[in-house]
N, C-alpha and C positions, 0 to 999 in steps of 0.2 A: 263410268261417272262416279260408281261408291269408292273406288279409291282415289279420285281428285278431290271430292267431296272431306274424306276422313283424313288426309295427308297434312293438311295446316290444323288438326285438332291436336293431332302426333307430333307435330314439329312445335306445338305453343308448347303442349305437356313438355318436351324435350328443354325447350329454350326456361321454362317454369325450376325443371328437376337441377338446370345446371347454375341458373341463378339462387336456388339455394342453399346448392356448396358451396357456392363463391361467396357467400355472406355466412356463413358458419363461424361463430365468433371464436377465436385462438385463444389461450391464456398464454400471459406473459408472465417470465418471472425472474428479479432481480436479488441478486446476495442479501441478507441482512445485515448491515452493517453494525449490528446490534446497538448500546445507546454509553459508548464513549464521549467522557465528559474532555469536551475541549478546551487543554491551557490556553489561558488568555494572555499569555506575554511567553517570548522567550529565554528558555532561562538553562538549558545546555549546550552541548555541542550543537553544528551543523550535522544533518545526517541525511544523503541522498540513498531515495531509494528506486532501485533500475527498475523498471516495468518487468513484471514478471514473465518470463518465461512457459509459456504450453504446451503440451507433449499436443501432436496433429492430429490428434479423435478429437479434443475439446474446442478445434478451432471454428467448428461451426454453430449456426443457432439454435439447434438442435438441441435438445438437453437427452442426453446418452442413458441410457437404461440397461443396466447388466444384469442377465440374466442365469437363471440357476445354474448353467450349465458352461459360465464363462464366456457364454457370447454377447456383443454389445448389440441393442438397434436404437435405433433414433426414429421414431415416431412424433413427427412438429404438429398432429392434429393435438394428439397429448398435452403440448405443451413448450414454450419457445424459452430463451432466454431473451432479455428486454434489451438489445445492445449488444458489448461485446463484453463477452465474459472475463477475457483478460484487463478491461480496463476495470470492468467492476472489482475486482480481487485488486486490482492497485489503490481503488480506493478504500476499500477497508482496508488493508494492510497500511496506507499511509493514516489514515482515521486512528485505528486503536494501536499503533507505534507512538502516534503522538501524545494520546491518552493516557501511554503505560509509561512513557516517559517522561513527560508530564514537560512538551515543551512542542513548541511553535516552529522550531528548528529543520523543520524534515521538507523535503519537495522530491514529488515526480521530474523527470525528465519531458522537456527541456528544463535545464534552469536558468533563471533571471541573471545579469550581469553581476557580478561583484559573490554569488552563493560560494564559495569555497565550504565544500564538506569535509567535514575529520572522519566520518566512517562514510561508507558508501554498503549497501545492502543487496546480492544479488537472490533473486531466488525462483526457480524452477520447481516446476504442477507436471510428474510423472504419472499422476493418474489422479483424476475428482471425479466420482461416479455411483450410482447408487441402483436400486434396484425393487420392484415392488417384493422381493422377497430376501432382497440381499442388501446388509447395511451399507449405510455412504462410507468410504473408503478416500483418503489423502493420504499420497505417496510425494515426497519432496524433497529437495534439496537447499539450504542455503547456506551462505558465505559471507565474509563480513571482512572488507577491505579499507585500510588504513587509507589516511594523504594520499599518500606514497605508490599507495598500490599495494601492498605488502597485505598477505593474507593473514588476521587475525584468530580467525573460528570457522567451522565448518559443521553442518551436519547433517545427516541422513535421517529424515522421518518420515513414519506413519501412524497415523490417526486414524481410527473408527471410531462411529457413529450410529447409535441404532435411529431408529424411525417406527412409523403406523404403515409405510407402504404407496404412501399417497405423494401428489408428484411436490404438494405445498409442502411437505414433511420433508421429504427426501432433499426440495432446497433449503430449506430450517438445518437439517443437519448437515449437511454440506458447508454450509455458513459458519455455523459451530464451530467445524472442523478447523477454517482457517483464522476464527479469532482464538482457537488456544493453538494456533499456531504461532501467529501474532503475538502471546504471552511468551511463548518457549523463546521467542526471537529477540523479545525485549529482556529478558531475562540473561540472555547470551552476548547483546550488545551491551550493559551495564558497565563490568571493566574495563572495556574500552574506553567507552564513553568518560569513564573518571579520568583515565591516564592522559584521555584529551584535555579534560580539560584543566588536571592540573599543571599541563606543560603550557595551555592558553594563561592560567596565574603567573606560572612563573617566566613567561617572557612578558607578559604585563610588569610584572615586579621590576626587570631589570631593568626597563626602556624608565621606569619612572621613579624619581631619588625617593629613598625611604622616609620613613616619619623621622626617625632622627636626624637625618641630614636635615628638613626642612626644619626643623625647631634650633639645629646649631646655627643655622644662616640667618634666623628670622632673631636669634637671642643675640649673636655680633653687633658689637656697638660699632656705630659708625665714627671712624676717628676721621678731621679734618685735616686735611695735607696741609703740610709746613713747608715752605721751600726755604732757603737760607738768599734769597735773590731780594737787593736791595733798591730802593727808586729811588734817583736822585733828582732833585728839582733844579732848575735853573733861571 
């Protein structure tokens, strides 16, 4: 009878201890898209940029923790990401592109009917990852493709980032890492971007007569046709 007795005191404590793990509150944590000031009109080229690319550690919710010894673990009690971390990276990289460029021109994939881009932006995350005793570390690649297709630039980078150790830190500089990556990128699209858009002037120019011409045509005096045809009455 004492163990039918003590059996539902064992099984409430059990059904007690597991309700609450299951309510143990997560932290969530999203990029900081730090505080680019948004052009209000636009005022250069089109420029599509591809959803980034992720090497297949970073693809879970998990935020990666590398440790002294080059191993990775993902521990989600620690700490999750809010979403999908690839879309978040597309949005700060389309955020402070538009900020550094200082135009309205730029869109994620899909694009709306009628966007024709002059550059197009690809770019690849071979490692984003950090560690309580090991700084945040960006390993990347991007590219930067005309109209045409035609590759303009390329470049291989890596960024570090120190930190306090802590997981709000470690995505503080994580963050960091990819808005001066964002700078290096706008900084490398510029020439192109000019060569766009002086060839957008000068086929503006030729579709539409110049100021001289409209001031020779507008100063033409209008002379009244003469015919030598005579009316005879009857």
């Amino acid at each position: 009878m004492k163990l039918v007795r003590f059996a539902p005191l064992l099984l409430a404590a059990s059904i007690g201890l597991t309700g609450c793990l299951q309510t143990k509150p997560v932290t969530l944590y999203r990029l900081d898209n730090g505080d680019p000031q948004m052009p209000e009109r636009s005022t250069g080229a089109a420029v599509l940029v591809e959803s980034v690319k992720l090497a297949d550690y970073l693809q879970g919710d998990g935020i990666v923790q590398r440790m002294a010894d080059g191993s990775l673990r993902v521990d989600r009690a620690q700490g999750r990401w809010a979403g999908s971390l690839a879309e978040d990276i597309d949005q700060l990289m389309l955020r402070q592109l538009a900020a550094q460029l200082n135009s309205q021109d730029l869109s994620l994939p899909p694009v709306q009917q009628g966007f024709s881009p002059e550059l197009k932006v690809e770019l690849s995350v071979t490692r984003l990852d950090s560690g309580p005793e090991q700084p945040a570390v960006l390993e990347a690649r991007w590219r930067l493709f005309d109209k045409d297709g035609r590759q303009q630039a390329s470049r291989l980078v890596r960024l570090q980032e120190a930190h306090d150790g802590t997981t709000a830190d470690q995505v503080r500089a994580q963050s960091e890492l990819l808005q001066r990556l964002s700078q290096d990128l706008a900084s490398a699209m510029q020439p192109s971007l000019a060569k766009a858009k002086s060839r957008a002037d000068a086929s503006a120019q030729k579709k539409s007569p110049s100021s001289q011409e409209r001031t020779e045509d507008t100063a033409r005096p209008v002379v009244p046709l003469r015919t030598e045809m005579e009316v005879f009455r009857f």
